[in-house]
C-alpha positions, -999 to +999 in steps of 0.1 A: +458-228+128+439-197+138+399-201+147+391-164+135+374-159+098+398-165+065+400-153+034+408-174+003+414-161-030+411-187-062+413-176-100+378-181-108+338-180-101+338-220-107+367-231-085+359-206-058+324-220-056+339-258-058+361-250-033+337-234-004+317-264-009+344-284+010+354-260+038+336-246+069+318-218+075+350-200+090+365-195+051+352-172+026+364-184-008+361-154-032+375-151-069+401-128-082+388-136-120+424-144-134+448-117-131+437-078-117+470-060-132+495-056-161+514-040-180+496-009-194+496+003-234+521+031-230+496+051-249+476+047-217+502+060-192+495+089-169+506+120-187+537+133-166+551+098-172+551+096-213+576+112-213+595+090-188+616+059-187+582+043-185+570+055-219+583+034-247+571+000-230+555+009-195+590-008-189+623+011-173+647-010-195+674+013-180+664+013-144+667-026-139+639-033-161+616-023-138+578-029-148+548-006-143+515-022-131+481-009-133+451-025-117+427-031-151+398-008-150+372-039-148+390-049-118+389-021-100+355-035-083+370-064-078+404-054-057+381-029-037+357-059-026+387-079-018+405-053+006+368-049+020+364-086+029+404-087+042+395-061+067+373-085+087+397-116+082+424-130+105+444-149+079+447-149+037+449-176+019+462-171-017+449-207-038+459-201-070+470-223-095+508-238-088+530-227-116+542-192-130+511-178-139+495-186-109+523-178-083+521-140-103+484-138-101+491-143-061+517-121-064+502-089-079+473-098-054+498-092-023+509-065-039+478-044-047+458-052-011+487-051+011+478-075+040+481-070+074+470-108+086+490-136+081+497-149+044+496-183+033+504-201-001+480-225-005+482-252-033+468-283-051+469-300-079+427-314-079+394-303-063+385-322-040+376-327-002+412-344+000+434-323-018+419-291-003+421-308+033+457-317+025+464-279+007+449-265+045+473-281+066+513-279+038+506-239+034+543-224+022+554-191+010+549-172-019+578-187-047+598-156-053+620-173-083+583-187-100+574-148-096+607-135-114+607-166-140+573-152-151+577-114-148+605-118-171+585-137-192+561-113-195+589-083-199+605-100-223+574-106-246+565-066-243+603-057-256+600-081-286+566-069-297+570-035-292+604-032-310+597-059-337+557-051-344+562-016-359+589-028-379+560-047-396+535-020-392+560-001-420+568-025-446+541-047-449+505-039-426+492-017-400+478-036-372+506-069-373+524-083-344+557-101-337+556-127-310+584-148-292+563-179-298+538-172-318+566-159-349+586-194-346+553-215-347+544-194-380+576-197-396+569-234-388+538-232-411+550-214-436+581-234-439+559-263-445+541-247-473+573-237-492+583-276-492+549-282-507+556-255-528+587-269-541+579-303-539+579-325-571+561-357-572+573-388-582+557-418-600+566-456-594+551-491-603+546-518-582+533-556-584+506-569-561+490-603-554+471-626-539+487-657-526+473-690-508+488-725-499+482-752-522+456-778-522+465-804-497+483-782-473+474-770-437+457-737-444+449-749-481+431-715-495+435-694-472+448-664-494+470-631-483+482-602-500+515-596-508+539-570-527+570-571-551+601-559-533+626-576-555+639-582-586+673-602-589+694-586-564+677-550-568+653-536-545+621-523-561+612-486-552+588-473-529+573-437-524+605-437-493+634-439-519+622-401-535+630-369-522+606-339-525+623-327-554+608-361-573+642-377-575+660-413-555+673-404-526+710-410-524+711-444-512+686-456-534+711-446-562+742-463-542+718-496-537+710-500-571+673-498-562+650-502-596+622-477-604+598-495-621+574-477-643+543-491-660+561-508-689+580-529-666+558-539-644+528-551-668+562-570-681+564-583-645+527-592-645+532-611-677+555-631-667+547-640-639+515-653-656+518-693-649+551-690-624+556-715-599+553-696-566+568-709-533+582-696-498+617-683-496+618-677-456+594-677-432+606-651-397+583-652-368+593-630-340+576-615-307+559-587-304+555-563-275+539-526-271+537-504-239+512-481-230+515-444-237+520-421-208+492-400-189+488-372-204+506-339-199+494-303-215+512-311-245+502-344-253+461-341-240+462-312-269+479-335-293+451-369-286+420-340-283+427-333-318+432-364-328+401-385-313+383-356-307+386-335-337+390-304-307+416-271-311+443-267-284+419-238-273+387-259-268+408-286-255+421-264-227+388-246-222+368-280-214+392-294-194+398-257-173+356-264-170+365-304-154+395-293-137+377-263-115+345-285-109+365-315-092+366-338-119+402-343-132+439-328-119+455-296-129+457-295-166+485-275-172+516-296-163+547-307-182+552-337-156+538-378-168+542-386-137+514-401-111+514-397-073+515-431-051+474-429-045+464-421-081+490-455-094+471-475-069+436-462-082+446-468-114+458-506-109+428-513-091+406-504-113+424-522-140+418-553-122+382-547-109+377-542-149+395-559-170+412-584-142+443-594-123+464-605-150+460-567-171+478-557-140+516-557-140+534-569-110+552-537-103+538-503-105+547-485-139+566-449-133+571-424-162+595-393-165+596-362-187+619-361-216+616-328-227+644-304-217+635-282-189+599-298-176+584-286-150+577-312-127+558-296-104+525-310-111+511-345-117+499-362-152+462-350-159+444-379-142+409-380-128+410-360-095+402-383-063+423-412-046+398-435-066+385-425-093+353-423-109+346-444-145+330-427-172+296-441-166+295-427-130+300-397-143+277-400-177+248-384-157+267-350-147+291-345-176+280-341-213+290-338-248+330-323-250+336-324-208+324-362-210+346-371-244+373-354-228+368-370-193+367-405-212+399-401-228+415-385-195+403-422-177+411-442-207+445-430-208+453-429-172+443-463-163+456-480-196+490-463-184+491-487-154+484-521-174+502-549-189+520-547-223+500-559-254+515-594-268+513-611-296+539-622-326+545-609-359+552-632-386+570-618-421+571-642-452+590-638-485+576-661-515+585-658-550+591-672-583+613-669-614+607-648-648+617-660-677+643-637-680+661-658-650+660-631-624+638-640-592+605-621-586+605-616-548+575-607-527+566-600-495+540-596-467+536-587-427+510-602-403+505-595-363+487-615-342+480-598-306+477-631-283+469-609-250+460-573-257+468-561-223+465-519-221+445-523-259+412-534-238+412-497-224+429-470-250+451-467-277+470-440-289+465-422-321+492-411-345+496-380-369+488-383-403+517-399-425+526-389-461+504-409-484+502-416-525+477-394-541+457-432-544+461-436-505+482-460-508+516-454-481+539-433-502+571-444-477+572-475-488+554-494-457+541-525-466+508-534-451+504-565-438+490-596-449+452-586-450+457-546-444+467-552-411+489-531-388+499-530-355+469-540-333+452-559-361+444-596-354+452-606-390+471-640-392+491-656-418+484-690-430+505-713-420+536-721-440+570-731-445+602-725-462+599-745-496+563-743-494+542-743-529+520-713-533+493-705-557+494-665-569+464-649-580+452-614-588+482-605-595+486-565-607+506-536-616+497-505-601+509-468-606+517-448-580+527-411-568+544-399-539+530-368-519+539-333-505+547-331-470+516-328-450+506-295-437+508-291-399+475-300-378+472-285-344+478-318-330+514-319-346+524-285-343+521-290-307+539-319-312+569-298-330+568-274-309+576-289-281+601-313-297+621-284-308+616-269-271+594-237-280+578-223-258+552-241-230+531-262-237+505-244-215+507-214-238+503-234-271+463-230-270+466-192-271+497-194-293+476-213-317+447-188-317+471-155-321+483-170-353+450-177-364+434-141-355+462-122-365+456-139-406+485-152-404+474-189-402+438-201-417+423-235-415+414-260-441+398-293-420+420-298-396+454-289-417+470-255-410+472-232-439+495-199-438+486-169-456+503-149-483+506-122-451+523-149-433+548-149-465+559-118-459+563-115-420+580-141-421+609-137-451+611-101-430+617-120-398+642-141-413+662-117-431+664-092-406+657-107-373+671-139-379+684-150-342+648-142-331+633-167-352+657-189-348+640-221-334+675-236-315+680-198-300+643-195-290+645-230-269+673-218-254+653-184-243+632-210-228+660-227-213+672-197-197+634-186-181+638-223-165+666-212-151+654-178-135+626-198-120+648-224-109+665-191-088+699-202-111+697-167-130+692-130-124+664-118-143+675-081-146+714-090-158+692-121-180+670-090-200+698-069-198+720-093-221+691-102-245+677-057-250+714-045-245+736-073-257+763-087-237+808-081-231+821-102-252+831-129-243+796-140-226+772-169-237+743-146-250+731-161-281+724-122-294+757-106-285+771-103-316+741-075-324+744-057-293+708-073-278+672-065-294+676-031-290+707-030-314+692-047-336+664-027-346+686+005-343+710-008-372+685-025-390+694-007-423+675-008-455+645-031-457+629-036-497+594-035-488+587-044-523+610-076-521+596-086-486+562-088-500+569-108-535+569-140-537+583-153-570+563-177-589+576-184-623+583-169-654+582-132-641+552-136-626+551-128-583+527-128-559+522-095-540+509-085-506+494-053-511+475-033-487+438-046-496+453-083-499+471-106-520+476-106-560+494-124-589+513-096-609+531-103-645+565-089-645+576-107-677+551-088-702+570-057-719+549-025-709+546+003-726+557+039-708+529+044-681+515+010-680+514-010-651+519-049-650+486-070-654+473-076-623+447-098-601+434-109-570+437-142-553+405-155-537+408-171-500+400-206-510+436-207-529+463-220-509+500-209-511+511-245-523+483-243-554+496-213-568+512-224-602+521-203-630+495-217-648+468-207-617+487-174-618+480-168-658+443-180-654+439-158-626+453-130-647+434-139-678+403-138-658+414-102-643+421-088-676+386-100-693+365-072-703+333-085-682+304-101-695+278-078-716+244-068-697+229-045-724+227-008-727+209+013-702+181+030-723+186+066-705+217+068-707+228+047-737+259+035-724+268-005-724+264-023-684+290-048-681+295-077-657+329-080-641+353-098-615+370-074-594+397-070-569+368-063-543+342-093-557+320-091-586+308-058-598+287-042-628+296-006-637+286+011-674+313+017-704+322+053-709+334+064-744+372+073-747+373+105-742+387+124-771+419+150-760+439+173-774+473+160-786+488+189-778+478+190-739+512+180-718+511+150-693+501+172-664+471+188-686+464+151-700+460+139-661+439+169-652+421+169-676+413+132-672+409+134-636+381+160-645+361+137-668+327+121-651+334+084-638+318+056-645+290+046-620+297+010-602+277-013-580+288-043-560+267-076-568+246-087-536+252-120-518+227-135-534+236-125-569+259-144-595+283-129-618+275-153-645+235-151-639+230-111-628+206-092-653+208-058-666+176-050-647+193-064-617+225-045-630+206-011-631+189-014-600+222-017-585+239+014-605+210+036-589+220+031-559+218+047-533+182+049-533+160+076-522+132+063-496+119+095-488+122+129-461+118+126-422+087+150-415+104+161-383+145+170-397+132+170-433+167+154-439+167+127-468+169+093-461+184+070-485+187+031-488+218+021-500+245-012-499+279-010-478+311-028-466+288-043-438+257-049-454+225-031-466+219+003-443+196+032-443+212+066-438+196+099-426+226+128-423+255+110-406+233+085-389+232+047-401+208+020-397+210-018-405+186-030-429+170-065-424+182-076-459+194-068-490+167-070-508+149-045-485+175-015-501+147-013-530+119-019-511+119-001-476+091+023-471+096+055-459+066+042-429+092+012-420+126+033-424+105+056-399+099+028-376+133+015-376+149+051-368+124+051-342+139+021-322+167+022-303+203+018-318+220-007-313+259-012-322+269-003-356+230+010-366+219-027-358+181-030-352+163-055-327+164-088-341+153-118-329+172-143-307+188-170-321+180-193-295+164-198-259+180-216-230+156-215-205+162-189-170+185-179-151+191-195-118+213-161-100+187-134-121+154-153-130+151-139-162+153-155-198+187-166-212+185-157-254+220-161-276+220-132-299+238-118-328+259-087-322+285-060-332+309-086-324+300-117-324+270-139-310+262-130-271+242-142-241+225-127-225+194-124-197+184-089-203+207-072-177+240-087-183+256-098-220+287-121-222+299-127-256+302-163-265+339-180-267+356-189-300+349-227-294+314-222-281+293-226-312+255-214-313+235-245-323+257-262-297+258-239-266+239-251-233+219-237-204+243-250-183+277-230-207+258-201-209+248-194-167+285-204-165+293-175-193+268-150-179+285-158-139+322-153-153+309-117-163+290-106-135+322-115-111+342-087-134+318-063-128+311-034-156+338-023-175+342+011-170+368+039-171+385+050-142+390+088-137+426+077-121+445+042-123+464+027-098+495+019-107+524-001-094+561-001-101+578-030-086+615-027-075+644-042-090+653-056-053+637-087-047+625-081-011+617-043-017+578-038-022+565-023-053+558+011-051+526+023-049+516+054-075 
């Protein structure tokens, strides 16, 4: 190893700092703040190449699918501070992260500075003195195949959005997108919602009851619950014998099972009343549980939202934060697997806790087995070759990094301890009716004798379909007690022939339950059952979906818009392979493949954008590639795609301002237009009845609650509920025409007449409380405050799409309230014109909370409220707060970290000139510089 100065370049401000803690004073660790170049927005080409191959998709689709790189203009300070620092070093280290993304960060890095030392790949899986020791002395080349694997990735996500997207742009809404991923994991959603949509409930009956062993016995008194599962030789129903269309499942019907409803049962009850009650069988068998796995990307994402009640996104983002600061392993990793030293740290620290015999004899190993894992990574583990218990590291991690940390532990060392034991015991007891046939009943218990991996973690479970009483609609019996796995319930003991006294006994009504909408936690889990995908990309997948409108949350249960609707009956109808969940796992198959080096990338895109001979494999071949495919796309309804049929003529429609219930089934006379209204957020897809759609309507088509008549101008002021929100507005008479005017006079003429004046309600007012003072107040607006002395231009007060605002000519001020609009000064609309502006007319306001000073600057850290969001900031530089990083929540510590991230980007500004890169089609070749 060389003796002269090195350069290492790391992804971000927190690693590289990590990192140059544990080497010498010979390595400068700098960081490249994720990736410097991309793809550009063809819009933002250079001129003179528009017009080029490169101008549809900054892609050459027919020149080998060559891409066109350009450095992003707040990285430009960046690169130049990098090629400053590699002039005065002997060797480059590149230290990013080991899998796709990171191998292409390292990649465009070589690329854009152009080395002229020695180049090393330098790689780990944890931060810590170890690992980077280790990482210093197995240095390798840059992975040419990882590169390919995700340039093609990337390629292939540009074609499918820039062909599919406009498609959506024209028949449903400007500004929507079309993802490989992110389309599939909607379509899950909203395929979810149409079986709830569709879903009919069923009702059943059931018999319940307490039992206990009769005086005189072993466990005389000790009572249990138990359930009716039998009548004769027929099988009772339960919520699992019912389909989602509220009828028995097919082999209920062939099994004779009886449905009881409440008639029968009470009849059950009855006569039952004074029966003799004793034990039919008795089973007893063993019972043993393993522990879970460690956790990989997918499943820390699923157990986060779970236990933690985190998103993907905030799951990821906290354990990015214990990952770069040394406190857990690389947490982007497909692999449950454990290295030899972190097996032995977690055995021994089983046994220095819990003891010897939690420890099995042999180490345990686990394997992926999802198709196509990457195994190139460990399980997320705590980082270190002994690792550190949550209460050594209580003092240095809080709130979400220490929850997450504690799970992370819990899970890894549980993973290396002894099964859970125990024995679960199932008796059936029951007695005859008088009508001769034998009630039967049943009940469950477990006992865990040694608990094993239960002393450290356990793991949680999605949400199963329950009764609407919360009762299990599947038909699982609880055991005796309410216990389930894990419980120490116990049976008394009993025998076969054994009298029992019944008590309590009672019929109770149930009804089974729509599917359950998808959580985060289980659309992860779907998605990478059905192989969509990686699970690294699911956090961000997750968000897209949500900040596109497509997806919405209601708790933790994923709710799809009507938008969704639409995009995705489009998708399906006329872009059916693409959203095909088998065809997208085998995309993914195939981009294993590239990176495995199995596969040419260039003839890979070629057969997905151009189609394929026949004869080939290509899932797409049949229309001629993407690119086919939206050539010969044909007629699309737009009108169809955005109805969604509710009943009885009434549809749901997507219109440009939102969605709204429309009755087609009313006749109309010539001119008329179908009643229509709007449908408020809080109504889910699944609610939408006919008779929600009709009230809805009814409520559109009232005339509006009477205020009184405005004593100027006589006319009546109504109340009403509008498409936009609640408004008042005044009653016009009809005007009075002449018959013989033709239509086109009629409209003119019409179109001439004076309209009626409106006002939007306030936030603070109430459609069924507003008064007609409030209600003229409102119809004056805007409001006249007075003249500027210096312009002599009028200055009004008045109330907009983003609040109350003052307005001078064409320039706009926030107001501090609504209620300010009537009564603003002219003094204080002076005084606000005379500050500074700030964002869309925004005034000074006060901070919303103070976190102390800045270590780097000195200065004050404040969280405002700005144009986009709340922000951080220490007077010099602002860094706009994440999605998960709520204000009452947000730290000193979160907010220097925020404030650091931005001042390693430097200011964004833009360039003159871009650099730009195309990179060859030949592997070896270098890219060209532009």
């Amino acid at each position: 190893m060389s003796n002269g100065r090195k350069l290492v370049i790391v992804e971000s401000p927190t690693k590289a700092k990590k990192i140059a803690g544990y080497l010498g004073d010979d390595f400068e660790v700098e960081a490249s703040v994720g990736h410097i170049r991309d793809l550009p927005q063809p819009s933002e080409l250079p001129a003179d190449m528009k017009k080029g191959p490169f101008g549809k998709f900054a892609v050459d689709v027919d020149g080998g699918f060559t891409p066109y790189y350009e450095v992003y203009p707040d990285k430009k300070k960046k690169v130049a501070e990098l090629k400053r620092l590699l002039k005065t070093a002997d060797e480059l280290y590149l230290a990013t992260d080991e899998d796709r993304e990171g191998e292409a960060i390292a990649w465009h890095l070589l690329e854009e500075l152009r080395p002229k030392v020695p180049v090393k790949r330098m790689v780990f899986h944890e931060i810590t003195p170890e690992a980077i020791r280790r990482a210093l002395e197995n240095t390798r080349d840059l992975d040419e195949n990882l590169v390919d694997a995700q340039e093609t990735r990337r390629i292939l996500d540009r074609l499918y959005g820039y062909e599919v997207s406009p498609v959506l742009w024209r028949k449903i809404r400007q500004g929507l997108s079309a993802g490989r991923v992110q389309s599939v994991a909607t379509r899950l959603v909203v395929e979810r919602e149409r079986e709830r949509m569709a879903f009919v409930p069923a009702s059943y009956w059931d018999v319940t009851g307490r039992f206990a062993p009769v005086e005189g016995a072993v466990d005389a008194g000790q009572g249990f619950s138990a359930r009716l599962v039998q009548l004769g030789d027929s099988r009772v129903a339960t919520g699992r014998d019912f389909d989602d269309r509220g009828g028995m499942v097919p082999a209920a019907v062939r099994d004779g099972v009886v449905q009881l409803d409440e008639a029968a049962a009470q009849a059950v009850v009855t006569g039952l009343a004074d029966a003799d009650f004793a034990v039919r069988s008795l089973d007893t068998k063993p019972y043993t549980r393993r522990p879970a796995a460690p956790f990989t990307t997918s499943t820390l994402q699923q157990e986060a939202g779970r236990k933690l009640r985190m998103s993907s996104r905030q799951a990821m983002r906290v354990a990015q934060g214990l990952y770069e600061n040394g406190y857990i392993t690389y947490m982007r990793t497909d692999s449950p697997s454990l290295s030899a030293e972190a097996t032995d740290a977690a055995r021994r620290q089983a046994a220095e806790l819990y003891g010897a015999e939690y420890v099995p004899d042999a180490p345990r190993s686990y394997v992926s087995k999802a198709k196509g894992a990457q195994e190139a990574h460990e399980a997320i583990r705590p980082a270190g070759d002994a690792f550190r218990t949550p209460a050594q590291v209580a003092k240095e991690l809080r709130g979400d990094e220490f929850r997450l940390y504690e799970l992370i532990w819990k899970r890894t060392v549980a993973s290396q301890m002894a099964d859970a034991r125990g024995s679960t015991a199932t008796v059936r007891l029951g007695a005859p009716l008088p009508d001769g046939r034998d009630a039967l009943f049943t009940a469950s218990g477990t006992v865990i004798t040694f608990r094993g991996f239960l002393a450290a973690y356990e793991e949680g479970s999605d949400t199963d379909r329950y009764a609407e009483d919360g009762s299990p609609a599947d038909g699982r019996a609880l055991g005796a007690g309410g216990s389930t796995d894990g419980d120490a319930s116990r049976l008394p003991r009993v025998a076969e022939g054994d009298a029992l006294d019944g008590s309590d006994l009672e019929a109770g009504g149930h009804s089974t339950s729509a599917p359950p909408r998808f959580t985060e936690a289980s659309l992860v889990k779907k998605l990478e059952e059905l192989g969509i995908g990686r699970p690294s990309t699911y956090a961000s997948t997750i968000s897209t979906v949500q900040d596109r409108g497509y997806v919405t949350t209601r708790g933790q249960a994923l709710v799809p818009s009507w938008l969704a609707f639409a995009v995705t009956r489009l998708l399906e109808e006329h872009f059916d392979r693409l959203v095909d969940y088998r065809f997208t796992a085998e995309m993914e198959e195939d981009l294993d493949e590239i990176a495995a080096g199995e596969r040419d990338r260039v003839e890979w895109l070629s057969e997905f954008y151009f189609g394929s001979d026949a004869g080939t494999q290509a899932a797409d071949a049949e229309a001629g590639g993407l690119r086919g495919l939206v050539e010969n796309l044909g007629e699309i309804d737009a009108r169809g795609i955005n109805s969604i049929d509710v009943g009885e003529g009434i549809q749901v429609r997507i219109g440009r301002y939102g969605p709204y219930v429309e009755d087609n089934g009313v006749e109309l006379a010539e001119g008329q237009t179908p009643p229509r209204a709007s449908i408020p957020d809080e109504i889910a897809p699944d609610e939408m009845t006919v008779a929600k759609a009709r009230e809805l309507l009814a409520a559109g088509a009232d005339d509006g609650r009477e205020l009184g008549v405005d004593p100027e101008s006589g006319y009546t002021i109504i109340a009403k509920a509008g498409r936009y929100g609640p408004y008042v507005t005044e009653v016009l008479p009809e005007p009075q025409l002449d018959e013989g005017l033709s239509a086109a006079a009629k409209k003119k003429a019409l179109a001439a007449l004076p309209k009626p004046r409106t006002g939007s309600l306030l936030k603070s007012q109430d459609l069924a409380t507003v008064s007609l003072t409030e209600a003229l107040a409102l119809l004056s607006l805007p409001r006249v405050v007075g003249t500027d002395p210096e312009s002599d231009a009028v200055i009004t007060a008045q109330n907009g799409r983003y609040g109350p605002y003052l307005k001078k000519g064409t320039d706009s001020r926030t107001l501090p309230s609504e209620e300010s609009i009537f009564t603003v000064t002219l003094a204080e609309a002076l005084e606000i014109y005379a500050q500074p502006k700030r964002g869309r007319g925004a005034t000074t306001a006060p901070p919303l909370k103070e976190l102390g000073d800045d270590p780097v600057s000195g200065k004050p850290i404040v969280v405002k409220d700005g144009r986009f969001g709340a922000y951080v900031t220490d007077g010099t530089t602002n860094a706009t707060l994440r999605k998960d990083d709520a204000v009452e929540s947000i730290t000193a510590e979160r907010a220097q970290e925020l404030l650091a991230e931005k001042r390693a980007k430097g200011p964004a500004k833009k360039p003159a000139r871009r650099t730009t890169t195309a990179r060859s089609t030949t592997k070896k070749a270098p890219a060209a510089k532009k």
